[in-house]
C-alpha positions, -999 to +999 in steps of 0.1 A: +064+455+048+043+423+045+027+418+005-003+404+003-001+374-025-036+365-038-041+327-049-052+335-090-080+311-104-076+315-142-112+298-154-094+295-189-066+275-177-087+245-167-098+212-183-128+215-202-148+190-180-136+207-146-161+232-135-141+261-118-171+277-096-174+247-075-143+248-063-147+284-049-164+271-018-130+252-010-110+275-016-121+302+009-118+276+033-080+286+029-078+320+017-093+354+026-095+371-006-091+356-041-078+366-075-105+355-103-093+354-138-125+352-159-121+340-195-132+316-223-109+288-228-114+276-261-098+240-270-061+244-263-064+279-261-069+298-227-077+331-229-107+342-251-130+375-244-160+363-220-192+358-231-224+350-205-218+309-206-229+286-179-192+282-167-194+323-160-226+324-147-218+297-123-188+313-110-204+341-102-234+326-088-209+308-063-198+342-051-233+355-047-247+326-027-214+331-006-221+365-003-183+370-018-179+399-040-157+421-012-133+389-011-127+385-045-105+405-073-122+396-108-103+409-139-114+400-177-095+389-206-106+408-239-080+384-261-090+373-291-070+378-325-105+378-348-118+408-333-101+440-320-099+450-288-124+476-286-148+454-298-137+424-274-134+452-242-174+464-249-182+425-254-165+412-225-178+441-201-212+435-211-210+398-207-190+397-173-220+424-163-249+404-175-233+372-157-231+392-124-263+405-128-283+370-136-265+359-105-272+387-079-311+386-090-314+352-075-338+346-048-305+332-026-322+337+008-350+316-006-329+292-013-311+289+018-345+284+037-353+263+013-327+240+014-319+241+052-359+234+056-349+202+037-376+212+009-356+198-021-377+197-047-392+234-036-355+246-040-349+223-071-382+239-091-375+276-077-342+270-095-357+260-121-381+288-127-353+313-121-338+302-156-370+315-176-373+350-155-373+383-177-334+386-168-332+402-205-358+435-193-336+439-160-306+440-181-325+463-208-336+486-178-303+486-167-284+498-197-312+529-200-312+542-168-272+542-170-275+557-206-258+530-225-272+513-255-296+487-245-295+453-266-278+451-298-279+489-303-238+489-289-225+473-319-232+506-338-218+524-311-189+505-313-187+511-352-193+547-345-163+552-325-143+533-342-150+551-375-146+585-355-122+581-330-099+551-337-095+555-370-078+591-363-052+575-341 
């Protein structure tokens, strides 16, 4: 029986100044499918909940522009001893889902023409614009039609449960 062993890229296990999403071009130069650890490294710490930073957003970006997401395994670390894990888990969800959904809304076919027309700065200032787009209302829009609490409004949820459910355990 042959096992499949995935190569694992834990984002929190790298030196502050490396940025892991460029190197996810390379590597499926090698591999077919790829583990993806996603976490916050914090100072000499690895593995802290994820929030939406540009090192998150750039990963996934990477795997959108390479059209990726069926060779790719992403799991999420919800670690952090100042918050429980509830509270990390909805956190970390939220801001692994918000990442991937600022990524996938990205004009990438644009781009592509854009850059293989040699139009540099056209791709450089529709890049540019992207960053200011309403991302928030597509997210908002999201969490309602999939009756979740939209903005803020999970933290009480959160609370809620807690107070209801945990605290029964």
């Amino acid at each position: 029986m042959f096992k499949k062993i995935l190569l694992c890229i834990d984002a929190g296990h790298f030196h502050p100044t490396e940025v892991v999403g460029d190197k996810i071009s390379s590597i499926f130069q090698y591999v077919d499918e790829l583990l993806l650890h996603l976490t916050r490294g914090v100072r000499w710490d690895s593995d802290h909940v994820i929030t939406m930073n540009d090192e998150t957003v750039l990963i996934v970006q990477e795997l959108n522009r390479m059209d990726a997401f069926n060779k790719v395994n992403i799991g999420l670390d919800f670690f952090d001893a100042s918050i429980n894990r509830v509270r990390a888990y909805v956190s970390g969800i939220r801001s692994a889902l918000k990442s991937l959904l600022f990524a996938m809304l990205e004009p990438t076919d644009d781009l592509l023409k854009l850059e293989e027309g040699g139009q540099w700065f056209e791709r450089l200032a529709l890049l540019e614009e992207m960053k200011t787009k309403p991302f928030g209302a597509v997210w908002d829009y999201y969490c309602m039609k999939n009756d979740v609490p939209v903005a803020q409004d999970y933290i009480k949820e959160v609370t809620t449960y807690e107070k209801e459910v945990l605290s029964r355990r």
